[in-house]
Structures are given as C-alpha cells and as structure tokens.
C-alpha positions in Angstrom: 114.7 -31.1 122.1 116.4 -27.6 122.8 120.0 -26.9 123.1 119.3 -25.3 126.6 117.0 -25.8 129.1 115.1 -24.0 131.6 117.2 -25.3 134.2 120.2 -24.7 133.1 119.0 -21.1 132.4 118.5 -21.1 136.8 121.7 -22.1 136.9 123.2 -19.6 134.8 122.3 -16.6 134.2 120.4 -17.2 137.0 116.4 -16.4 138.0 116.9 -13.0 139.1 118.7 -11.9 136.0 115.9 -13.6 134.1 113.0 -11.9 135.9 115.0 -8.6 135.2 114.7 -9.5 131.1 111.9 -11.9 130.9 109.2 -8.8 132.7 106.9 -7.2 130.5 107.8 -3.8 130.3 105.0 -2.1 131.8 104.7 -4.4 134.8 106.6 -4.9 137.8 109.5 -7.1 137.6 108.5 -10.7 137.8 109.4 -11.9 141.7 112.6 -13.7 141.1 112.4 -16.4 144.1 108.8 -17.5 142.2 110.5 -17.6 139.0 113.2 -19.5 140.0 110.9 -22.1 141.4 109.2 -22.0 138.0 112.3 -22.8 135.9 112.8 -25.7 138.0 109.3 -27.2 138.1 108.9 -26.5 141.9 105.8 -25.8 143.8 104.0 -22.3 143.2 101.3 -22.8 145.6 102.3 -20.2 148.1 102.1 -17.1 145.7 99.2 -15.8 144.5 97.8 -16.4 140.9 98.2 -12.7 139.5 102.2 -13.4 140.5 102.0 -17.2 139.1 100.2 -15.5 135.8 103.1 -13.0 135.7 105.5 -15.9 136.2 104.1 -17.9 133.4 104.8 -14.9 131.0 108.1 -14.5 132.1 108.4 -18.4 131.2 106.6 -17.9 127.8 109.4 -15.1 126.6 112.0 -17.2 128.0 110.9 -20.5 125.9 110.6 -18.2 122.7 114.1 -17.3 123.1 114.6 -21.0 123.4 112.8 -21.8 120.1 114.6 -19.2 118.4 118.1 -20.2 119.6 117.5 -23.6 118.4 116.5 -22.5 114.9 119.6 -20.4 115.0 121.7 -23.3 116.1 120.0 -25.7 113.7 120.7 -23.1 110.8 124.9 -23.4 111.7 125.5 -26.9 112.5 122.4 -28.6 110.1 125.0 -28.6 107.2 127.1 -30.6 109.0 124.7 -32.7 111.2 121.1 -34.7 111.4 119.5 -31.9 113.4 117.8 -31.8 116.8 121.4 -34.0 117.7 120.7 -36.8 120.0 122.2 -35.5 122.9 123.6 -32.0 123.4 127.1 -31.6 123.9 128.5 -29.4 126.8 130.1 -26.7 124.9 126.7 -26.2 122.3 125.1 -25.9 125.7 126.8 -23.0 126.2 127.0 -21.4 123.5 123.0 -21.7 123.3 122.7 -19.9 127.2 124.4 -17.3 125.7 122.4 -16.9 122.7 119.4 -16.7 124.8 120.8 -14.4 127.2 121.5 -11.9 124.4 118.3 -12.6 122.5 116.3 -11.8 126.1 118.1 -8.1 126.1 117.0 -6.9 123.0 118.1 -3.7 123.6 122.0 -4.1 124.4 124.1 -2.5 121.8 127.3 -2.6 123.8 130.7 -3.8 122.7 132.3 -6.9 122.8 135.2 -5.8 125.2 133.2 -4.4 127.7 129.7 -6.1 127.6 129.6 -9.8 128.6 126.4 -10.1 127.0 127.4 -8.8 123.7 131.0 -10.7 123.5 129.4 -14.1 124.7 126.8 -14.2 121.9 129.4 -13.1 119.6 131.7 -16.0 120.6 128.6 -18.5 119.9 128.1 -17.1 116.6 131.7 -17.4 115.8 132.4 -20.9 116.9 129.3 -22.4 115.4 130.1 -20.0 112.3 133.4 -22.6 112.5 131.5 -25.8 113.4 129.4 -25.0 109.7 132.6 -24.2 108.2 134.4 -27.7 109.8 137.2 -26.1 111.1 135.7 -26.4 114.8 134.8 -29.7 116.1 132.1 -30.3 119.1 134.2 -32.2 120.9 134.7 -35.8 122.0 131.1 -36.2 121.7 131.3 -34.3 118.4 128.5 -36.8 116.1 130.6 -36.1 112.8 133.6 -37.7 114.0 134.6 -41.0 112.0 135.1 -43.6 114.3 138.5 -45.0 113.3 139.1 -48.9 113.8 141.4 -50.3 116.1 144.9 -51.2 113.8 146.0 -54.5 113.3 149.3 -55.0 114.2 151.2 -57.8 113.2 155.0 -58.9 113.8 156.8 -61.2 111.6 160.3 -62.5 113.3 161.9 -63.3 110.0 165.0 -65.3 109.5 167.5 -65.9 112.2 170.3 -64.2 112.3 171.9 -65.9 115.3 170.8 -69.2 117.2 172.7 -73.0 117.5 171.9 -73.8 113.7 174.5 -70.9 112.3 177.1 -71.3 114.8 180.5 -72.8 113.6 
C-alpha cells in the first residue's frame, strides 16, 4: 500500500506538471493529456505506442518516487506505528504528494519562502519529524490513539434533608 496514489498525483500536482518532471531528459516532454489518462487507468488506444512507451516511463519514475516516499514515511512514523497503516489518513496523504513532488525535481535548490516545492517537502519532513517524536498526532484517525471508555456515572441521592418525615 503507498501513502499516495497515482490518482491523487492527477489531482494534484496535476499531469502536466508531472509530464514536465517525470520526462527523460533527452526526450520530448511526455504529452500530458496521454499521461493524465495513464495515471488514471484510462484508455490509451488513440496514441501511438512510441508515446504510450514514453508514457509508461514517465509512470515508472513517478512509482519510484512513490516507493521511495513510502520508505521515507515508514522510516518517521514506524517507531510509533505497525507500518504500511491500514488506511492512510488525509493529512499523511499530503504530506507524501509533497514528498514526491520534491523527490520528482531533483534539481530544485530553492528556498523555503519562495519555492513551494521546497517549503512543502520541508513541512512533511517536519510534521512527521513530530509524529516520530509524539508531539504531532495524525488526527482523528490517528491509529496510536487509546481509545478511552465511556465513564460510568453514578448518583447517589443520600439522606433527606427535607420531605414529610422531618417536618414538625
């Protein structure tokens, strides 16, 4: 199970930014309507087989970013949990997009204030940098949390103070 999935990836950053990243260098860029279709299982019939080849790479370097993102995830929050969790909370969902975002731009070395890239993978790190640390909880789906039982509440009415047997 991954953290992320391919269609969440089409969702956001999107297929055109990941034909952009997810292009062999010395190729042309990977035709993002064919890869969007590919990240979300669609029909590829109507491109030819050197694009659906090229599409298929793009896919491959995406699910290695996948793999390592998991690993890197698993490395934080396996102190702390039975990793691969059941079911993937929202929030480690997002923190894993941007993982892979960053780890498909291997070459950005902006800063945190003014690249998005950057400052999103940094926030990750950081909160699951927390999570291993257990000052950052995953929520209300967070596996680690104790269930607490429900109290049990009990009244006593003890003695009467006032009623027809104490009247004068």
């Amino acid at each position: 199970m991954s953290y992320v999935t391919l269609l969440q990836l089409a969702e956001s950053p999107g297929a055109l930014e990941l034909a952009q990243v997810a292009s062999t260098g010395h190729e042309a860029v990977v035709d993002a309507e064919l890869l969007d279709v590919s990240l979300r299982g669609g029909d590829r019939s109507a491109w030819a087989s050197p694009e659906v080849a090229a599409a298929d790479e793009a896919l491959e370097r995406i699910n290695a970013a996948i793999v390592e993102t998991d690993g890197l995830i698993e490395g934080y929050i396996g102190g702390r949990y039975t990793v691969p969790l059941a079911s993937v909370p929202v929030i480690l969902a997002g923190w894993a997009r941007a993982i892979v975002r960053y780890k498909l731009h291997p070459w950005r070395d902006g800063e945190e204030r003014t690249d998005p890239v950057v400052r999103d993978y940094r926030d990750a790190i950081k909160f699951l940098s927390l999570i291993a640390e257990g000052k950052f909880s995953l929520g209300a789906s967070d596996p680690a949390q104790i269930p607490t039982a429900p109290a049990d509440v009990r009244f006593s009415p003890g003695a009467k103070v006032f009623g027809r047997e104490y009247l004068p």
